[in-house]
VOGU-3710 file (C-alpha; in Angstrom, 3 decimals, decimal comma):
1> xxxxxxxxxx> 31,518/19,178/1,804  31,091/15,688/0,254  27,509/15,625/2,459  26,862/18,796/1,260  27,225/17,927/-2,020  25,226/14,513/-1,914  22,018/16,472/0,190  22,514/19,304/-2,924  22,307/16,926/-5,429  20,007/14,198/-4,583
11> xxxxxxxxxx> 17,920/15,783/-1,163  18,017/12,559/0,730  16,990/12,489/3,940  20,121/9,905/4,607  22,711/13,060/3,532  20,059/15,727/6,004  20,523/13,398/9,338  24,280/13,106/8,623  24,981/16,373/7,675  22,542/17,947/11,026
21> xxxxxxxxxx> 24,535/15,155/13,119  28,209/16,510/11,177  27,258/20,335/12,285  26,394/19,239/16,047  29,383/16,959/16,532  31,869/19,583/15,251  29,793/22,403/17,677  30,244/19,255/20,963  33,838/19,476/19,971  34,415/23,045/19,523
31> xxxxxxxxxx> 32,751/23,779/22,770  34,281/21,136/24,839  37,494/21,127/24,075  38,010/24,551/24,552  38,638/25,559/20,846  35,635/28,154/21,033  36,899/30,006/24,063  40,428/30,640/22,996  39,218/31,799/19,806  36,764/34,177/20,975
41> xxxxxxxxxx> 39,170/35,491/23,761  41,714/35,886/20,947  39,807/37,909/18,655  36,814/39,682/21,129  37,462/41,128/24,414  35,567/38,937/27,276  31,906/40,654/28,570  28,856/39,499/30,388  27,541/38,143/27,066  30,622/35,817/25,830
51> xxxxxxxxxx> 30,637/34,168/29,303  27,005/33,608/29,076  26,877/32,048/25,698  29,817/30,154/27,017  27,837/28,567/30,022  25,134/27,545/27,601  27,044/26,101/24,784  28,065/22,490/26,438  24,649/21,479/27,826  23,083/22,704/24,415
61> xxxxxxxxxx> 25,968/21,310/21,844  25,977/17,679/24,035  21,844/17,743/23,738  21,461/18,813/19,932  24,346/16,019/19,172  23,139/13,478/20,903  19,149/13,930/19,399  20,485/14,428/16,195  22,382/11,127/16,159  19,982/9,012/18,213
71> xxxxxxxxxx> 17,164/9,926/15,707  18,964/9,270/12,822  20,218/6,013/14,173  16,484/4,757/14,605  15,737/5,918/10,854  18,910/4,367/9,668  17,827/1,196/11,058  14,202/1,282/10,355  13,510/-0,187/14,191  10,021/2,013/13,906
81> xxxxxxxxxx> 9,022/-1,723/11,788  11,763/-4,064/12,947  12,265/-3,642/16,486  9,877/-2,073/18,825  11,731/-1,970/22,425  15,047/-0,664/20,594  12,836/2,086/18,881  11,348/3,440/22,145  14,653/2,765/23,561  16,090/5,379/21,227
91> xxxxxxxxxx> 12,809/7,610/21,248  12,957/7,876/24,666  16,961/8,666/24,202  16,366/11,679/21,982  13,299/13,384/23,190  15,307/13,051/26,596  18,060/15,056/24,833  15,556/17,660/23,468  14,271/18,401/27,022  17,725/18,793/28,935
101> xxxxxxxxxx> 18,523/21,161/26,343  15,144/23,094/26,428  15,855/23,524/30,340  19,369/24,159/29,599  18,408/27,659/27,526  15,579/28,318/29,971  17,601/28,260/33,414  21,328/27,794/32,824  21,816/32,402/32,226  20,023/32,785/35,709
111> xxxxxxxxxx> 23,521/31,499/37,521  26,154/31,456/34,684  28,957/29,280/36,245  31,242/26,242/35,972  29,454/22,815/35,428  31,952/20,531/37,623  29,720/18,138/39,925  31,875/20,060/42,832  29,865/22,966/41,979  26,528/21,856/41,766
121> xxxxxxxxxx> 23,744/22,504/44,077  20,869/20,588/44,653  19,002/23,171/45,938  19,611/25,124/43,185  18,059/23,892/39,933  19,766/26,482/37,171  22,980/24,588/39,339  22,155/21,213/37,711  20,942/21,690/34,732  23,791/21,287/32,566
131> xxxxxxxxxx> 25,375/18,151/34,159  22,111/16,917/33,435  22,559/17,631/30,083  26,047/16,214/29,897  25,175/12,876/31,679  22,044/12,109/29,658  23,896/13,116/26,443  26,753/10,228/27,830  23,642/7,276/28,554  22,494/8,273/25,228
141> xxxxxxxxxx> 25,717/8,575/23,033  26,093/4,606/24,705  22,687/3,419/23,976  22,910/4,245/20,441  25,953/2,620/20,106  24,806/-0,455/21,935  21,309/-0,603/19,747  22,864/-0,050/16,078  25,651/-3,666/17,740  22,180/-5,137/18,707
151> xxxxxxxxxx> 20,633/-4,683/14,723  24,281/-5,966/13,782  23,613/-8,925/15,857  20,232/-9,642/14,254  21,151/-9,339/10,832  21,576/-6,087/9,826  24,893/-5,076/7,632  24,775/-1,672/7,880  24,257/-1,186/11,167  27,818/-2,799/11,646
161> xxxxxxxxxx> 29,149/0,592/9,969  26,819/2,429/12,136  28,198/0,439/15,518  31,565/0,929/14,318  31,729/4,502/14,075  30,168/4,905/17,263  32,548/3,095/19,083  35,263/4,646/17,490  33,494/8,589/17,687  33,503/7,371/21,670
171> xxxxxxxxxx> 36,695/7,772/23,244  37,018/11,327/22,234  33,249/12,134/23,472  33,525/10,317/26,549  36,987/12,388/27,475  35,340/15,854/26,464  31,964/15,358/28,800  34,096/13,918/31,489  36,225/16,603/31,450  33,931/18,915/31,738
181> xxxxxxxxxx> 31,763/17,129/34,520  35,008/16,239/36,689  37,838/18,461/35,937  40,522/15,989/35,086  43,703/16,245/33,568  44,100/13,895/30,707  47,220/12,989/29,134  48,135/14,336/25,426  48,595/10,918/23,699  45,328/9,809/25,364
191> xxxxxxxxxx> 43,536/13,300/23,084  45,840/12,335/20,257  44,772/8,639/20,029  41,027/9,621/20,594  41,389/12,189/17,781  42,570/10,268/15,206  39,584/6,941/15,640  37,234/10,226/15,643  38,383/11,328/12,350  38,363/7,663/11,459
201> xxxxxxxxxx> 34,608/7,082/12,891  33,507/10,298/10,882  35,079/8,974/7,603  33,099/5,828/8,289  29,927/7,519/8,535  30,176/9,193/5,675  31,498/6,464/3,372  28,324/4,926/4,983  25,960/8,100/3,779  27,647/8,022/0,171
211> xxxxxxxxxx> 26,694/4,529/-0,250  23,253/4,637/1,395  22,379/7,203/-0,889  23,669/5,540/-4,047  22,003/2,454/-3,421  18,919/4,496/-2,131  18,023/7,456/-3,729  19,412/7,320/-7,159  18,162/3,650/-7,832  14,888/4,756/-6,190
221> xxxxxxxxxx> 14,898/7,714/-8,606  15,997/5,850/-11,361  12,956/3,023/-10,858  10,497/5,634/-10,313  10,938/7,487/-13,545  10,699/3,669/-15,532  7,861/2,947/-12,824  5,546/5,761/-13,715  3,707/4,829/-17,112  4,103/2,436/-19,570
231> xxxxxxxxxx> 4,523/4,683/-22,655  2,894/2,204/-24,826  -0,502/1,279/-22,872  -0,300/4,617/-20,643  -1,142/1,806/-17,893  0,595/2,193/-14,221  3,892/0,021/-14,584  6,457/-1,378/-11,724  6,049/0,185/-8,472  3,507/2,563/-9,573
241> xxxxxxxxxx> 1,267/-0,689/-10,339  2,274/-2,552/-6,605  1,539/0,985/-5,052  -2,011/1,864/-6,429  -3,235/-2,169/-6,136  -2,022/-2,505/-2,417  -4,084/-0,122/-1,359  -7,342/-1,863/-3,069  -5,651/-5,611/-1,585  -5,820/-4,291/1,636
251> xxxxxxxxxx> -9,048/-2,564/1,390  -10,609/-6,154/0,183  -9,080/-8,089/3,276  -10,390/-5,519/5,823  -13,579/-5,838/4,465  -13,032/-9,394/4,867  -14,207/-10,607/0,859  -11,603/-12,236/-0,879  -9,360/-9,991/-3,179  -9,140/-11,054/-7,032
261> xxxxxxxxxx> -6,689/-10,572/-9,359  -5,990/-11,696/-13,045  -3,176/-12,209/-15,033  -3,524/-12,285/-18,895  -0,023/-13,558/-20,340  0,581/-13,564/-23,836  3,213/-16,225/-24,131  5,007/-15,862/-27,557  5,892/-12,391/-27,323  9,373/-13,212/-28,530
271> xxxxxxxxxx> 7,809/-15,535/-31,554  5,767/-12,366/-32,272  9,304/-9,696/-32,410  10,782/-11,895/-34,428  8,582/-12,055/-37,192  6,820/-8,334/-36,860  9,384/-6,472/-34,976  8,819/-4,233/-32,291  5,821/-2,797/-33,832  3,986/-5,648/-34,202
281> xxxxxxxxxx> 4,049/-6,705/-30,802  2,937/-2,885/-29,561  -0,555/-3,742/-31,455  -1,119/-6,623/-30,104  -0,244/-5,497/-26,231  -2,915/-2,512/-27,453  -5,636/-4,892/-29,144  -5,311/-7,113/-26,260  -5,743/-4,232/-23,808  -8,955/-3,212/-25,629
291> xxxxxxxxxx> -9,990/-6,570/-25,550  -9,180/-6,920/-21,846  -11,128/-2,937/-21,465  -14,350/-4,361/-22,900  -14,370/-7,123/-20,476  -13,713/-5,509/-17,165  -15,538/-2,932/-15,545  -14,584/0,725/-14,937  -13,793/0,435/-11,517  -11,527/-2,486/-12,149
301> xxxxxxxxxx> -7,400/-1,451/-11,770  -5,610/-2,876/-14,922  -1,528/-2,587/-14,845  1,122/-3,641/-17,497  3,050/-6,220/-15,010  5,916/-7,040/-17,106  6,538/-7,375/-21,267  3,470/-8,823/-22,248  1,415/-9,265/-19,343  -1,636/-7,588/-17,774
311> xxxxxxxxxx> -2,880/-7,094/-14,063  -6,525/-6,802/-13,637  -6,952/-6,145/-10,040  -11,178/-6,874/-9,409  -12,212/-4,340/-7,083  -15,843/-5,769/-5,565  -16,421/-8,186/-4,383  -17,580/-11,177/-6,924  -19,366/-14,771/-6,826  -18,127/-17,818/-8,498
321> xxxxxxxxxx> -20,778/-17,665/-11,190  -19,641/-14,421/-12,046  -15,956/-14,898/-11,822  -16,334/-18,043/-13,975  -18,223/-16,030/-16,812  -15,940/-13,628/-16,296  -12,480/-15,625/-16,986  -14,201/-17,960/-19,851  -15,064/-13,975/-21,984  -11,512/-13,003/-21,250
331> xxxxxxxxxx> -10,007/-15,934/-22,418  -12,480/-16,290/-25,259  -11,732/-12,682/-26,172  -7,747/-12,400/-25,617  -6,909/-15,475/-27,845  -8,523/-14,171/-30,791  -5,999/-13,446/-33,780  -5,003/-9,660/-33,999  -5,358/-7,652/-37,505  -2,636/-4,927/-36,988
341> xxxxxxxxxx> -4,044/-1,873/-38,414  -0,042/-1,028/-39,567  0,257/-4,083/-41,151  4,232/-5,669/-40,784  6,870/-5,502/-43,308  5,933/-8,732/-44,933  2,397/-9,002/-43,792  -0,440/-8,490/-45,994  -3,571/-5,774/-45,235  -5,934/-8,625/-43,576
351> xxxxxxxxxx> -3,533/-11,641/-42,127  -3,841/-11,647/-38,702  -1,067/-12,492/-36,028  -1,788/-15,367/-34,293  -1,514/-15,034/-30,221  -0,412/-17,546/-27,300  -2,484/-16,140/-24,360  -3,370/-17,490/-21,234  -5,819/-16,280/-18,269  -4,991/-17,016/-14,651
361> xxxxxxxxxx> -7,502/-16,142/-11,580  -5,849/-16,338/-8,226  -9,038/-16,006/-6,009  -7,501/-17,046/-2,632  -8,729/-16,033/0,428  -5,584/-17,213/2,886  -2,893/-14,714/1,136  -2,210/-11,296/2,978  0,372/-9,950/0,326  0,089/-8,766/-2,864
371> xxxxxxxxxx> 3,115/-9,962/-4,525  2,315/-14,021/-3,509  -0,995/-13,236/-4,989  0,474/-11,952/-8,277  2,935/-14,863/-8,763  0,042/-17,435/-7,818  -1,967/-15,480/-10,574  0,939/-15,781/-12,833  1,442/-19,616/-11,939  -2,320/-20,376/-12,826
381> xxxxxxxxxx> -1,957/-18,135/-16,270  0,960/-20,782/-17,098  -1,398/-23,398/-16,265  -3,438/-22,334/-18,293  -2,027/-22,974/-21,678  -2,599/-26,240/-21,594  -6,270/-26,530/-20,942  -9,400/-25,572/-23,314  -10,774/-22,773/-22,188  -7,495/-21,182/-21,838
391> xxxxxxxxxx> -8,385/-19,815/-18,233  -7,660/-21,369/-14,870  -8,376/-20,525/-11,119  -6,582/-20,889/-7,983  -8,552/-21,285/-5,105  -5,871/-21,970/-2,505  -2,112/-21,733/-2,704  -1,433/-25,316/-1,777  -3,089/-26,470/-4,735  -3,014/-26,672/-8,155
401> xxxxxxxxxx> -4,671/-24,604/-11,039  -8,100/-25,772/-12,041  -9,555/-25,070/-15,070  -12,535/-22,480/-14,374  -15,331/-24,148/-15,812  -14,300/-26,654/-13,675  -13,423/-25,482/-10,615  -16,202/-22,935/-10,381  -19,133/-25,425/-12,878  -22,423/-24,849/-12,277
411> xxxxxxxxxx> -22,716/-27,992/-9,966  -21,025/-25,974/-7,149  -22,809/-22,917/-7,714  -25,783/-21,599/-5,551  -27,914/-19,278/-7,475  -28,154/-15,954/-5,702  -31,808/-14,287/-4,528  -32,272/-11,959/-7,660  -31,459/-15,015/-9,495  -34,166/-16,964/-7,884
421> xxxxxxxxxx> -36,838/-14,157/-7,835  -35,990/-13,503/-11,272  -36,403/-16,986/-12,604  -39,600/-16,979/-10,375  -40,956/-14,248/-12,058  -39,914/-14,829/-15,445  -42,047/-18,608/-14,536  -45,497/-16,867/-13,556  -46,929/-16,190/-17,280  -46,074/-19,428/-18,639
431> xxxxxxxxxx> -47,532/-22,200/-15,504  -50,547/-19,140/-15,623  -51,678/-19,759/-19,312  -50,276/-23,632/-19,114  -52,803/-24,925/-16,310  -56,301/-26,186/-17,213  -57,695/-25,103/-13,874  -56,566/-21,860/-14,733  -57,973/-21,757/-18,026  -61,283/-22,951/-17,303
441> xxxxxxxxxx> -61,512/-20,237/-14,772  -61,264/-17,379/-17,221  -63,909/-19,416/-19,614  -65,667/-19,135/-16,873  -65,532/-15,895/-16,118  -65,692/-14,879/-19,205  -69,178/-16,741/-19,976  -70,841/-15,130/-16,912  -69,926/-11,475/-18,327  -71,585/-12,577/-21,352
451> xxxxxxxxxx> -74,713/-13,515/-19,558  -74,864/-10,431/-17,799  -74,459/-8,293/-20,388  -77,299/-10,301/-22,449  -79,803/-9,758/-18,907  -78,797/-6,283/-18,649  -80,156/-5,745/-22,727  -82,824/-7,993/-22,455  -84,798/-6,557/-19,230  -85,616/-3,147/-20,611
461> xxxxxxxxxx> -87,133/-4,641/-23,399  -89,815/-6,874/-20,712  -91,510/-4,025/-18,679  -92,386/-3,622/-15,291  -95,249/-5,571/-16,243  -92,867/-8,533/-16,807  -91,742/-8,562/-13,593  -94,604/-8,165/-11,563  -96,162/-11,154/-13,259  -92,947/-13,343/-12,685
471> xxxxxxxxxx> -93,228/-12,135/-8,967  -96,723/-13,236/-9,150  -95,585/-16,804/-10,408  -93,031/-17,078/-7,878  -90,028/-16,766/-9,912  -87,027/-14,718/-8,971  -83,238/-14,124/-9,328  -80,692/-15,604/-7,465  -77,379/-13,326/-6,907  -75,630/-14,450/-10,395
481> xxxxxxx> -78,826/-13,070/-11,837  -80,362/-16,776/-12,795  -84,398/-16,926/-12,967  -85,083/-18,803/-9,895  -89,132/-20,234/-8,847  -90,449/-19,772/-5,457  -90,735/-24,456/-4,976
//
């Protein structure tokens, strides 16, 4: 009931697995032990159909147990990430369960009988099925035990609670299936002794659900409802912030460019409360944010980190001329007094509130996770107060911040090819007009259309009879149309 309760009220998956693996214990027992027969024989009279659901019920209670609790085990643990040969260890465990138990309902009600290893035939395969069932349900009830003692070993506290209730769930499990398998009489104190550590083992477990799903679910719950928005800015806060920019981190370092991220700090937040109140500080978080929104592009991922700080998560990839210019109009636009539009108890309509900020680039191309990068972004941002420009730049995370104008100065810069061809072209007019070659070539050109135009209106004028008599004298034109003579 208290699993019940805990999967009713907060639907974690923690409360499901123990709650399937509660249900399929208390069947393995029920079955086993005999329970189930002497209460159907009590209350039904015995047919063709009791004896048959008896026959199946141990092979299918053992299997369903043992999945349930070997896959829980492995998402307890979280060995899917941690700990790859225990994982297919257990994988291999459960999925083994599931497929003794899908053989067990498809050939055990051809030859409903006992399930002794005297009985069995090998020739027979309906025979076999069920010890089967029983004696991988044994190897895997073990394993699990022995793999939640191995995440013990390495580290892991809960998997001690997990180990313990195992070993303590055993004795009684190990009696029932080898009962069952060999017929043996065991002693009463031996099944009183067992069923007392099983009751203990189960309390365990569940103590161990309650507390996984405090710690779990209701803190996860409670971080994701202060995680969503920032009701201020309306900007992605907390987790929702780490969640949408690791996506965009990761995207940057498979595409093998190096991720940026900025930090813009405003550093006497308190300074600010204590002289406008609450209020105060709310417009300048929103000024700055506008500031920060005329700066950045759209595409760019902005994110209230903490209090008074801002995430700008660059989402191209950028050059150092650009990320310079970049940090130097932030800073230059950040640290700008803020006129409140509401103005303070106090204030006057047009006396601004004077602001602390600082700008910090962390532009590093050895960091694979996000969180380093934002507290190397932070560290330059601190750095950053003490320098002019009020923006600083780390490049790698062995070293210290740099001031941008300095660490990414035009001396280190290469100028890009549409900065080239535009500075080319921008060049041509002026060294066109500037070059005396050039300008006597238009004169030139110029006075030999104004000859040609004076020969083409004075040769009308002279006749045919003109130009027979300059043939006559030997004169002609050469191909500029100059008067040429025949010596």
């Amino acid at each position: 009931m208290a699993v019940l309760f805990e999967f009713a009220y907060s639907r974690a998956r923690w409360a499901a697995e123990v709650l399937l693996y509660l249900i399929t214990s208390a069947a393995y027992v029920f079955t086993l032990s005999g329970f189930g027969a002497a209460l159907v024989t009590t209350f039904t009279l015995s047919s063709t159909n009791t004896e048959l659901w008896f026959s199946l019920a141990p092979g299918v209670s053992t299997s369903l147990s043992v999945a349930a609790g070997t896959l829980g085990v492995r998402n307890w643990l979280g060995t899917k990430k941690r700990d790859r040969a225990a994982d297919l260890i257990l994988l291999s465990c459960g999925w083994a369960s599931i497929l003794c138990c899908v053989l067990v309902l498809v050939f055990e009600p051809m030859t409903p009988q006992h399930h002794a290893l005297s009985s069995v035939h090998l020739t027979t395969f309906a025979s076999w099925v069920t010890p089967m069932a029983l004696g991988v349900g044994l190897l895997g009830f073990v394993v699990t035990t022995l793999m939640a003692a191995r995440a013990a070993l390495h580290g892991d506290a809960r998997a001690w609670e997990m180990a313990a209730s195992g070993a303590l769930c055993g004795p009684l499990n190990l009696a029932l299936a080898l009962r069952e398998l060999f017929e043996t009489e065991i002693a009463l104190a031996y099944w009183l002794c067992s069923a007392v550590l099983f009751v203990v083992g189960m309390m365990i477990l569940l103590r161990t659900a309650w507390r996984r799903g405090r710690a779990h679910v209701h803190v996860a719950r409670l971080l994701d409802e202060r995680s969503g928005r920032d009701p201020i800015t309306r900007l992605p806060m907390g987790a929702a912030m780490v969640k949408a920019m690791d996506s965009v981190f990761g995207a940057s370092l498979r595409l093998k460019h190096r991720p940026v991220l900025v930090v813009v700090r405003v550093f006497n937040a308190d300074e600010i409360v204590k002289d406008c109140g609450e209020n105060g500080l709310n417009q300048v978080l929103l000024a700055t944010l506008a500031r920060i929104r005329k700066v950045t592009a759209p595409a760019d991922l902005i994110g209230r980190y903490y209090g008074a700080c801002f995430v700008v998560q660059i989402s191209s990839k950028v050059s150092s001329q650009y990320l310079r210019g970049f940090g130097l109009r932030l800073a230059a636009s950040t640290r700008r007094p803020v006129v409140p539009r509401l103005p303070p108890s106090g204030f006057e309509d047009d006396e601004p509130i004077e602001t602390d900020v600082g700008v910090g680039i962390c532009w590093c191309d050895e960091l694979d996770d996000l969180t380093v990068a934002l507290h190397e972004a932070e560290l330059a941002a601190e750095a950053a107060r003490g320098m002019r420009s009020r923006a600083a730049v780390k490049l790698r995370p062995d070293e210290e911040p740099l001031a941008v104008e300095k660490a990414l100065g035009q001396a280190q810069l290469r100028p890009g090819f549409m900065d080239s061809a535009t500075n080319k072209l921008r060049s041509v007019p002026g060294r066109l007009f500037s070059s005396s070659a050039t300008s006597q070539a238009i004169t030139k050109a110029v006075r030999k259309v104004v000859r040609k135009s004076a020969i083409g209106v004075a040769r009308p004028l002279r006749g045919t009879k003109m130009r027979s008599r300059n043939a006559k004298r030997g004169l002609g034109r050469d191909r500029a149309g100059e008067p040429t003579r025949a010596w």
